[in-house]
Z-matrix of the N, CA and C atoms (Angstrom, degrees):
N
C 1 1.448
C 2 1.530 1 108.79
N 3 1.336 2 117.22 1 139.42
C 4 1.053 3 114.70 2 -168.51
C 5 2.180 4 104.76 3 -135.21
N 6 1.118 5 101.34 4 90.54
C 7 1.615 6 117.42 5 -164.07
C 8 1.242 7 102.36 6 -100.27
N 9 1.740 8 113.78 7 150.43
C 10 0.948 9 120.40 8 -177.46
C 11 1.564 10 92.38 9 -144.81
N 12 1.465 11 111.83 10 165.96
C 13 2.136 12 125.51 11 -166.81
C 14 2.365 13 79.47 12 -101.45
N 15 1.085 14 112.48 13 144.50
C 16 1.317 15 121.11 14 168.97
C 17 1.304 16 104.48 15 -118.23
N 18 1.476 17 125.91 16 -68.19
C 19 0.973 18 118.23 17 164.97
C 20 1.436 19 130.49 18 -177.67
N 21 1.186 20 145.89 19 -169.68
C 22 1.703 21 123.48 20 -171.03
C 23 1.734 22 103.35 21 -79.04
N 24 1.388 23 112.36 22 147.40
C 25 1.373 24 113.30 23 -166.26
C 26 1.514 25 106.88 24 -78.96
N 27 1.244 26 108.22 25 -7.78
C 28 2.030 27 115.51 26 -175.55
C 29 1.950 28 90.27 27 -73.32
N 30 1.374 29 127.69 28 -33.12
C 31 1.480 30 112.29 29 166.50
C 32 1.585 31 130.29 30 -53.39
N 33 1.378 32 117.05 31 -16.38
C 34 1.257 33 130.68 32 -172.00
C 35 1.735 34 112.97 33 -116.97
N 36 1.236 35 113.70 34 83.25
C 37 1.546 36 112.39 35 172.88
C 38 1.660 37 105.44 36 -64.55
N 39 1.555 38 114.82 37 154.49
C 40 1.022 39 136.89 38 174.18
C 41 1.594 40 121.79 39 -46.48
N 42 1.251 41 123.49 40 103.07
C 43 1.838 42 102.10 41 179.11
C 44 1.674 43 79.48 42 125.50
N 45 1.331 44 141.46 43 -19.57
C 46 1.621 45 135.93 44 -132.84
C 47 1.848 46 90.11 45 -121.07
N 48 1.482 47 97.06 46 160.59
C 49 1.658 48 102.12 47 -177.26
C 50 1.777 49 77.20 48 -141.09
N 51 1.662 50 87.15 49 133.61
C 52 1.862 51 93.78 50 166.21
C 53 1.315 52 103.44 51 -127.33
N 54 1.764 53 112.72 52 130.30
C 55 1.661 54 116.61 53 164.56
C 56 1.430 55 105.27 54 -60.70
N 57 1.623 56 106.71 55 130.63
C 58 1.540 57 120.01 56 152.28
C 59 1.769 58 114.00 57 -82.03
N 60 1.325 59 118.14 58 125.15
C 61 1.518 60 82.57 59 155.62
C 62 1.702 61 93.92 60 -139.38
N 63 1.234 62 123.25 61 132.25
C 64 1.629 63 138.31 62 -179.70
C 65 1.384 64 99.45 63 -119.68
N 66 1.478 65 100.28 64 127.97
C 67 1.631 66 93.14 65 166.92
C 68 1.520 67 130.11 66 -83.69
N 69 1.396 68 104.75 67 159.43
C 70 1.429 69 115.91 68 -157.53
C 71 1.962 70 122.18 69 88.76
N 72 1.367 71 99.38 70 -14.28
C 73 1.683 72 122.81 71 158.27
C 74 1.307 73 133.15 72 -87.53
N 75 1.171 74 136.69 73 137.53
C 76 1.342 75 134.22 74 164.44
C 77 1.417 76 104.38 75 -67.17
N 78 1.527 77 120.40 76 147.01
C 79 1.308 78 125.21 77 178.13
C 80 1.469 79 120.80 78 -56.23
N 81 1.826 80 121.15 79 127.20
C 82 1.343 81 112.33 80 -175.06
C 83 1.225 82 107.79 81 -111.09
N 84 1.591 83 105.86 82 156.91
C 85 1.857 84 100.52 83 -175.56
C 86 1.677 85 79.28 84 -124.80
N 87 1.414 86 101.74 85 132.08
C 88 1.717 87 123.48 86 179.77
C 89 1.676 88 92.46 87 -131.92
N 90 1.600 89 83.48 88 137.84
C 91 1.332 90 121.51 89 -162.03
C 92 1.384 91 106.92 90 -111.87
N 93 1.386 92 121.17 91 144.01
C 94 1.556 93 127.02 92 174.02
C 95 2.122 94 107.70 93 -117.07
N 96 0.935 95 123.97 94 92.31
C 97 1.186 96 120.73 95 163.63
C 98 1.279 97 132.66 96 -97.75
N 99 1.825 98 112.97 97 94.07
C 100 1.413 99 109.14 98 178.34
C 101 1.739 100 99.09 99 75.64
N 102 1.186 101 138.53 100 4.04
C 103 1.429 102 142.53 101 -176.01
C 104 1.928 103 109.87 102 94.61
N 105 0.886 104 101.44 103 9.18
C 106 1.306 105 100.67 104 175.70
C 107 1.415 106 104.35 105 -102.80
N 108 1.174 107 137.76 106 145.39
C 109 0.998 108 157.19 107 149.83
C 110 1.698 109 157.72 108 -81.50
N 111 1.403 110 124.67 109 124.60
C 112 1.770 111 119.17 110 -151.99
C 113 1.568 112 97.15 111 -128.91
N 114 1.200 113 122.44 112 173.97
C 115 0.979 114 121.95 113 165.72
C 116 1.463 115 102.36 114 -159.59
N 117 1.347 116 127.02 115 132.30
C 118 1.408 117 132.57 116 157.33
C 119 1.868 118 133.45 117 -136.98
N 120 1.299 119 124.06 118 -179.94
C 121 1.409 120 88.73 119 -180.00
C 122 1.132 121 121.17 120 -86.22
N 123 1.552 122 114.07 121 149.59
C 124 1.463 123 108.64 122 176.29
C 125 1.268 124 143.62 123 -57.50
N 126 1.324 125 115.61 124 -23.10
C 127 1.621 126 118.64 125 -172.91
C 128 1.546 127 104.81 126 -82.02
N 129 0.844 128 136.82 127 127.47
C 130 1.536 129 143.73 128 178.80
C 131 1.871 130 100.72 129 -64.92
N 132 1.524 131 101.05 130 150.23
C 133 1.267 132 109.97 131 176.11
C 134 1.376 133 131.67 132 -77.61
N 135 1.263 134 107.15 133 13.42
C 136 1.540 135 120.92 134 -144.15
C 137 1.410 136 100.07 135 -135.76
N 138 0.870 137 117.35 136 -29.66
C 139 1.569 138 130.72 137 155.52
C 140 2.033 139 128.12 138 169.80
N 141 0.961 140 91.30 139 -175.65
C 142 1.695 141 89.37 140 -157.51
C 143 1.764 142 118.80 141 -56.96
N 144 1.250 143 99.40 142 39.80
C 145 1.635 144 106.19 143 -165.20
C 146 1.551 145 103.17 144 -100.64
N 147 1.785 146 120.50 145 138.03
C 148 1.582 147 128.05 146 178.69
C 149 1.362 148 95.40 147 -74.99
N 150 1.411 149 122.46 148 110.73
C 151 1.784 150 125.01 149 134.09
C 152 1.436 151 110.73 150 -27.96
N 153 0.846 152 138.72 151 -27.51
C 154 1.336 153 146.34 152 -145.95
C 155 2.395 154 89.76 153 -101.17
N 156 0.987 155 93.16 154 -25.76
C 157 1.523 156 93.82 155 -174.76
C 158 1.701 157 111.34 156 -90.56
N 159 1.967 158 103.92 157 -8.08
C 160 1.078 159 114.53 158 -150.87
C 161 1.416 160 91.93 159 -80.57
N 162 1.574 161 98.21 160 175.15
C 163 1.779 162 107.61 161 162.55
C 164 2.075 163 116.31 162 -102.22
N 165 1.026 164 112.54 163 154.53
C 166 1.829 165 110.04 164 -163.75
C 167 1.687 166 79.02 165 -120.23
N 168 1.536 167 93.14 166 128.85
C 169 1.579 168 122.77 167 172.03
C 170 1.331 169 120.04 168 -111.43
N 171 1.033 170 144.63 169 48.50
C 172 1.340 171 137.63 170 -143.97
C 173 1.546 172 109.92 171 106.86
N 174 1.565 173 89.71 172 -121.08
C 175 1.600 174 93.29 173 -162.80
C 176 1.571 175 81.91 174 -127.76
N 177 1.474 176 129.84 175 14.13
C 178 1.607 177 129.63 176 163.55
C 179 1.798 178 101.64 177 -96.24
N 180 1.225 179 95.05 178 156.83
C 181 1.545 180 119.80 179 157.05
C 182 1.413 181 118.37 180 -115.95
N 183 1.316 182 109.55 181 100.79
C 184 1.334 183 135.54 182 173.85
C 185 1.994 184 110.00 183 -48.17
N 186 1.161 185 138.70 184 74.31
C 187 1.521 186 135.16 185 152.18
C 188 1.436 187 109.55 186 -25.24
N 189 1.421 188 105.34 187 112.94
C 190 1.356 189 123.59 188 144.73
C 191 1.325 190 127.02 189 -42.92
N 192 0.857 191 124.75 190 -21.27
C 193 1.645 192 125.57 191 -178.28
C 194 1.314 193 110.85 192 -83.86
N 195 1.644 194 134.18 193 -76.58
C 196 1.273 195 114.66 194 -163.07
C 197 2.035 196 80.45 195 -133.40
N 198 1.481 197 124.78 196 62.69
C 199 1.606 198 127.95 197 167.04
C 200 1.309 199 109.59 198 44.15
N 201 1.354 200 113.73 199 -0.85
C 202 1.886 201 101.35 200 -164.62
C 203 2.052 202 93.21 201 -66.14
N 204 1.193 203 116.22 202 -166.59
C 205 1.561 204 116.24 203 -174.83
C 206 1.232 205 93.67 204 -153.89
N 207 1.980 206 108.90 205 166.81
C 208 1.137 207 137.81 206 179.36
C 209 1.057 208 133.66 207 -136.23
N 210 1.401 209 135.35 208 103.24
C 211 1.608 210 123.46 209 -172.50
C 212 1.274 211 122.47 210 -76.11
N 213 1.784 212 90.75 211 111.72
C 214 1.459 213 112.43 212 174.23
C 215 1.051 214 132.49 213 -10.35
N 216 1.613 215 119.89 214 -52.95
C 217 1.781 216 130.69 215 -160.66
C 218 1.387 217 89.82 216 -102.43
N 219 1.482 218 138.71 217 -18.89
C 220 1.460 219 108.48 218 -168.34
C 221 1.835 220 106.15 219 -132.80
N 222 1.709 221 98.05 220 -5.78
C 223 1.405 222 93.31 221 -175.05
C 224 1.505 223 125.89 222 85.47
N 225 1.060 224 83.80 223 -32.37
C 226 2.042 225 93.50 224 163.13
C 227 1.296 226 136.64 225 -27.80
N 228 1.153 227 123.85 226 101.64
C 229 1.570 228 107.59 227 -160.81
C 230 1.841 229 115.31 228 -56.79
N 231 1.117 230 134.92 229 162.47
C 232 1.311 231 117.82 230 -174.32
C 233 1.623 232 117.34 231 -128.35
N 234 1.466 233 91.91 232 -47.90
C 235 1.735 234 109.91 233 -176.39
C 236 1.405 235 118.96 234 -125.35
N 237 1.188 236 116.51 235 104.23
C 238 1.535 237 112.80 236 -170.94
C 239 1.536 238 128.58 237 -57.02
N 240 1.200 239 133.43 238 146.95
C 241 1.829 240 101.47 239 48.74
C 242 1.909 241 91.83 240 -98.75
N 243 0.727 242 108.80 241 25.76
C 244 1.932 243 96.78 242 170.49
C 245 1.328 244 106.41 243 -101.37
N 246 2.043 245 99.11 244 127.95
C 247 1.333 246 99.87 245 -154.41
C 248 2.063 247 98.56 246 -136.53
N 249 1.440 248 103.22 247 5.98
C 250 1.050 249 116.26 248 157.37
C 251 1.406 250 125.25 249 -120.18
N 252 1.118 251 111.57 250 135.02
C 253 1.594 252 112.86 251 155.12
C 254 1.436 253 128.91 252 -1.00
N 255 1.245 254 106.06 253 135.83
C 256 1.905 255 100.51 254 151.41
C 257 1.810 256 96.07 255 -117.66
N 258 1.319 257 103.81 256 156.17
C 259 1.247 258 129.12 257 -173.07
C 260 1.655 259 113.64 258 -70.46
N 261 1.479 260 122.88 259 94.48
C 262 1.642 261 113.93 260 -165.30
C 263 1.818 262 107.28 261 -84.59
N 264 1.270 263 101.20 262 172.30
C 265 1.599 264 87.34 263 168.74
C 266 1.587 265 108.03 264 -149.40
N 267 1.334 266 131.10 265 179.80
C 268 1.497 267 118.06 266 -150.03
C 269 2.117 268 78.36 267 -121.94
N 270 1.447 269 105.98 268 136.36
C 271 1.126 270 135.10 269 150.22
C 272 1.601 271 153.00 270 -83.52
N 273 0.810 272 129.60 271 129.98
C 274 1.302 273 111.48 272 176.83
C 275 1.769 274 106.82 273 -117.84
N 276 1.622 275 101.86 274 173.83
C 277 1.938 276 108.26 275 157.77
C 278 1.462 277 92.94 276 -110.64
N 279 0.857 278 119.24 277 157.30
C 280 1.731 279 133.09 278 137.60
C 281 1.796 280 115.86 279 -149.73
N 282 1.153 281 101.87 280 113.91
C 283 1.704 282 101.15 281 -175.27
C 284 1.105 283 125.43 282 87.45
N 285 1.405 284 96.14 283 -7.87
C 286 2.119 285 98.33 284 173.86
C 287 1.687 286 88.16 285 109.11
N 288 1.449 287 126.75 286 5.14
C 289 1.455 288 124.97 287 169.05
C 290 1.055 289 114.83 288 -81.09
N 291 1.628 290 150.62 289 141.80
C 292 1.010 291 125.80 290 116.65
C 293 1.585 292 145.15 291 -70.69
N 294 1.443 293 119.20 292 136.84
C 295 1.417 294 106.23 293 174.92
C 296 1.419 295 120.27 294 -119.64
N 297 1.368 296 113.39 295 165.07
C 298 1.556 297 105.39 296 -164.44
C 299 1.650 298 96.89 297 -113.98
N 300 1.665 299 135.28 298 138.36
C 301 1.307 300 123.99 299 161.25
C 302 1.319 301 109.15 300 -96.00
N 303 1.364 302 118.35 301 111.80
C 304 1.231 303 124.44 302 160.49
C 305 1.567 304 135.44 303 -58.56
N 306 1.315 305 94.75 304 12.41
C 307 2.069 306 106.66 305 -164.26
C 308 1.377 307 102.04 306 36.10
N 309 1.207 308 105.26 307 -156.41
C 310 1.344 309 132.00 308 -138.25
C 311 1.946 310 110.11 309 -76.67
């Protein structure tokens, strides 16, 4: 496992998407739902557009670029024209932190 601290979860109100960017990472867009928390990468698969700029409808993130969407918890592409994946990753809290596992 390979974890990293992002940041205290009181920065992220509920309903809210915050860009990560750490170097040596691809940019992450982390998600707050209802206090639960997602994280996947930010750039949409569909073309060079930040999730992170997007609007969250549910449990999708709506892309700014051409409306297609993404489900939040699994990354799944949902609404075209995005027809691949974005890459999700598993989170934790501890202490009011969030951390991100980067796997392997």
């Amino acid at each position: 496992m390979n974890e990293i601290p992002l940041f205290d979860t009181g920065d992220l109100s509920p309903g809210e998407i915050k860009l990560v960017e750490r170097e040596g990472c691809s940019p992450i867009a982390v998600y707050n739902l209802d206090g639960v928390y997602f994280a996947t990468d930010d750039t949409c698969t569909h073309g060079e557009a930040s999730l992170s700029e997007g609007d969250i409808e549910g449990e999708e993130v709506i892309c700014p670029f051409h409306m297609g969407s993404f489900n939040i918890r699994t990354g799944e592409a949902v609404q075209g024209p995005c027809v691949a994946a974005v890459r999700s990753y598993r989170v934790r809290v501890e202490d009011n932190v969030l951390y991100l596992d980067l796997g392997e």
